[in-house]
C-alpha positions as CSV (number, residue, x, y, z in Angstrom):
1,X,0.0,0.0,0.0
2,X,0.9,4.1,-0.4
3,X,2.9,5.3,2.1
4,X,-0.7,6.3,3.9
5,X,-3.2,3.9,5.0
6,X,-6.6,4.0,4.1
7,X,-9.5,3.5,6.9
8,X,-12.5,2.9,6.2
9,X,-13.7,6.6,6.4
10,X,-11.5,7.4,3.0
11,X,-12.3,6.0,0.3
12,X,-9.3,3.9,-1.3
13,X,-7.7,4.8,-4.6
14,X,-7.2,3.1,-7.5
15,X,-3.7,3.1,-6.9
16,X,-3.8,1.8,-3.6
17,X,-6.2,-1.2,-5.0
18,X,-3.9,-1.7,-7.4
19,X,-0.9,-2.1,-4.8
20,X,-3.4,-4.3,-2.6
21,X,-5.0,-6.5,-5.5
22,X,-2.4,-6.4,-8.2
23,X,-2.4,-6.0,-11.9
24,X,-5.7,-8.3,-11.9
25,X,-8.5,-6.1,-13.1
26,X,-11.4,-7.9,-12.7
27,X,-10.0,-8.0,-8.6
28,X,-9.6,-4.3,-9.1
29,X,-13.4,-4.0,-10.4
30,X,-14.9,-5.8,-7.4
31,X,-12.6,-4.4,-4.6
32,X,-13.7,-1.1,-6.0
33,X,-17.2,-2.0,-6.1
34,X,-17.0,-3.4,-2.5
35,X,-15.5,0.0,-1.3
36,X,-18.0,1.7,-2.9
37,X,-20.7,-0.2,-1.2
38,X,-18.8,-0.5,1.9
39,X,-18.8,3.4,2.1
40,X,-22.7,3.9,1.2
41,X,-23.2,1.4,3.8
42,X,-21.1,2.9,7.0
43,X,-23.2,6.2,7.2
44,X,-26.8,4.3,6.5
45,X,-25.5,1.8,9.6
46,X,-24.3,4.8,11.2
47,X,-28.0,6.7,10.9
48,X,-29.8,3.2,11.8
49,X,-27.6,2.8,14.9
50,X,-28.6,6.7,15.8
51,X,-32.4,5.6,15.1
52,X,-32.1,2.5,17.6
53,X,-30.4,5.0,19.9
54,X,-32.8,7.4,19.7
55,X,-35.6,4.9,20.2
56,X,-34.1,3.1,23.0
57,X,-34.0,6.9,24.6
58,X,-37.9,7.2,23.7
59,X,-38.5,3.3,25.6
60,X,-36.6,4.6,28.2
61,X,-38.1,7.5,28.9
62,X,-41.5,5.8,28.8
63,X,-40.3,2.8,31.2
64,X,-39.9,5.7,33.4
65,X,-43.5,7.6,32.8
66,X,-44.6,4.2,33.5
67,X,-42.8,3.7,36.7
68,X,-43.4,7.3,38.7
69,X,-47.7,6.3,37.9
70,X,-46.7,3.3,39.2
71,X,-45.5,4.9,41.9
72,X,-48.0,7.2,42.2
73,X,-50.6,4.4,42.0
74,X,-49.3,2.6,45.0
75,X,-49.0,5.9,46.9
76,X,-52.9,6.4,45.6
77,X,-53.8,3.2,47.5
78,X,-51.5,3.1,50.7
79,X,-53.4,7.3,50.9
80,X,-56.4,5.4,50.3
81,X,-56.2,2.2,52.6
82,X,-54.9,5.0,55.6
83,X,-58.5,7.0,54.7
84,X,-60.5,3.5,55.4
85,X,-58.7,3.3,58.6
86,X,-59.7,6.3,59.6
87,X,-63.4,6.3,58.5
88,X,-63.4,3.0,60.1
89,X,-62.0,4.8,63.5
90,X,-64.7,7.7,62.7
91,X,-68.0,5.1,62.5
92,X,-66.8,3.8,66.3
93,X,-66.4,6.9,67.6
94,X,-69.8,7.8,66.4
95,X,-71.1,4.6,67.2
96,X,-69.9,5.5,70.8
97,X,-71.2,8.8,70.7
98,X,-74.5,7.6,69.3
99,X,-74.1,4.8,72.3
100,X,-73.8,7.9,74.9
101,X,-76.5,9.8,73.2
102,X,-78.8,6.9,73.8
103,X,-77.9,6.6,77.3
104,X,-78.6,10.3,78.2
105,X,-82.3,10.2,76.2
106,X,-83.3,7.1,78.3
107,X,-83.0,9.0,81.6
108,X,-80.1,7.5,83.2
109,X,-77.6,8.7,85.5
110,X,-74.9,10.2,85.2
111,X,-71.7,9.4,86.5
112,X,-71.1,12.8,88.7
113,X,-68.0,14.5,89.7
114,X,-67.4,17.2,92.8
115,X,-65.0,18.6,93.5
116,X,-63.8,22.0,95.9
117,X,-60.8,23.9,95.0
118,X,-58.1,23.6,97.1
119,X,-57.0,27.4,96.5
120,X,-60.8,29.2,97.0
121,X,-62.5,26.9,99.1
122,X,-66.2,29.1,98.2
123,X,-65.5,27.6,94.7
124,X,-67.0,24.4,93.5
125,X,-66.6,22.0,90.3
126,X,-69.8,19.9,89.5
127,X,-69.2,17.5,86.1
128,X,-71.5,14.9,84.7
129,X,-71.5,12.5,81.8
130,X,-72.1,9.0,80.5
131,X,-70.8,6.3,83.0
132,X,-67.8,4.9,82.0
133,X,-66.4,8.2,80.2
134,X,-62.6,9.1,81.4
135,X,-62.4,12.2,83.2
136,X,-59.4,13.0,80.2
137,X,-62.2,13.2,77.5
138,X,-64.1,16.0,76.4
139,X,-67.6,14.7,76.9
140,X,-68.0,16.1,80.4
141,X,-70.9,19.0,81.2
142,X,-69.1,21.8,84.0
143,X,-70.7,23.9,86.6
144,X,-68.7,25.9,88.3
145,X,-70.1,27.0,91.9
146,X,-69.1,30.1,93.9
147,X,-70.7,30.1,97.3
148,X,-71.1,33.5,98.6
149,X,-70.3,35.0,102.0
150,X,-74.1,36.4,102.4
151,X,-75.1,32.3,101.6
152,X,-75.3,32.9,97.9
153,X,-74.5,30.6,95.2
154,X,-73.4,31.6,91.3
155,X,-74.0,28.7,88.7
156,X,-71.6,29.8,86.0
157,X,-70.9,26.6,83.1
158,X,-67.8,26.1,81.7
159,X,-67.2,27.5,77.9
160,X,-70.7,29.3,78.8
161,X,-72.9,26.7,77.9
162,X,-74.4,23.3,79.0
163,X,-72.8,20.7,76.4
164,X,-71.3,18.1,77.1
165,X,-67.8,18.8,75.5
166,X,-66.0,19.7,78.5
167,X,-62.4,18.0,80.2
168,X,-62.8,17.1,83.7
169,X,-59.3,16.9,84.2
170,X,-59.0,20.7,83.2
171,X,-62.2,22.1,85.3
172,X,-59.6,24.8,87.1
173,X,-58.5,26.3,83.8
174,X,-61.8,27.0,81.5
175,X,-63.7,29.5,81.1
176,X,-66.8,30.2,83.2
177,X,-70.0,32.3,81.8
């Protein structure tokens, strides 16, 4: 071959197929006609391979679409399986509630609560709800009772009103009206 080789980028010349083949031209024909092909056929591989590339990037990128709503599917239903919990956790307290509601509509009694503060002994606490209720949970009805010097007594209700959403435990701090 010439003092330079020839890669497959450059095409070949006839001299340098004539060095490679010898004198022999029907050699020389098909060499050059393999060459020729050769190079048409490097940048069409070349563009195919950047098509497959380019498609792979396309699968790729949709694998991972696919995944994060995947993702956000399962996310979807752990959200959802945590809201039945909590329904389910929301029909026994109302089932309780419904449960105390009954009780107080029949006409029976209370479980009852008294107690004088240790700091103004004129003052009073009276609480009442359904037996059985913790004196931690709001579901307790508050009087407050200040016994007067003159023999009085003022009836004032915690959070000013009657319900039955009162803390025992916290009778000291509310507010009386």
């Amino acid at each position: 071959m010439a003092d330079r080789p020839a890669t497959l980028t450059q095409p070949l010349t006839r001299a340098q197929l004539t060095e490679f083949v010898g004198p022999n031209p029907r050699a020389l024909r098909v060499f050059e006609a393999f060459f020729r092909d050769l190079s048409q056929t490097l940048p069409d591989a070349a563009m195919a391979n950047s098509a497959a590339a380019e498609a792979a990037q396309v699968a790729a990128d949709a694998a991972r679409i696919v995944a994060d709503e995947a993702l956000e599917l399962a996310e979807a239903q752990e959200l959802a399986q945590q809201l039945v919990g909590q329904v389910s956790e929301l029909r026994d307290r109302l089932s309780e509630l419904s449960r105390r509601l009954d009780t107080l509509m029949a006409g029976q009694d209370y479980a009852t609560q008294l107690d004088q503060d240790a700091i103004t002994p004129t003052v009073a606490y009276f609480g009442r709800a359904v037996p059985g209720s913790l004196t931690s949970a709001a579901v307790w009805q508050i009087k407050k009772l200040d016994f007067g010097v003159d023999g009085d007594v003022a009836v004032t209700w915690a959070d000013g009103d009657a319900a039955f959403n009162n803390v025992w435990d916290d009778r000291a701090s509310l507010s009386y009206s």
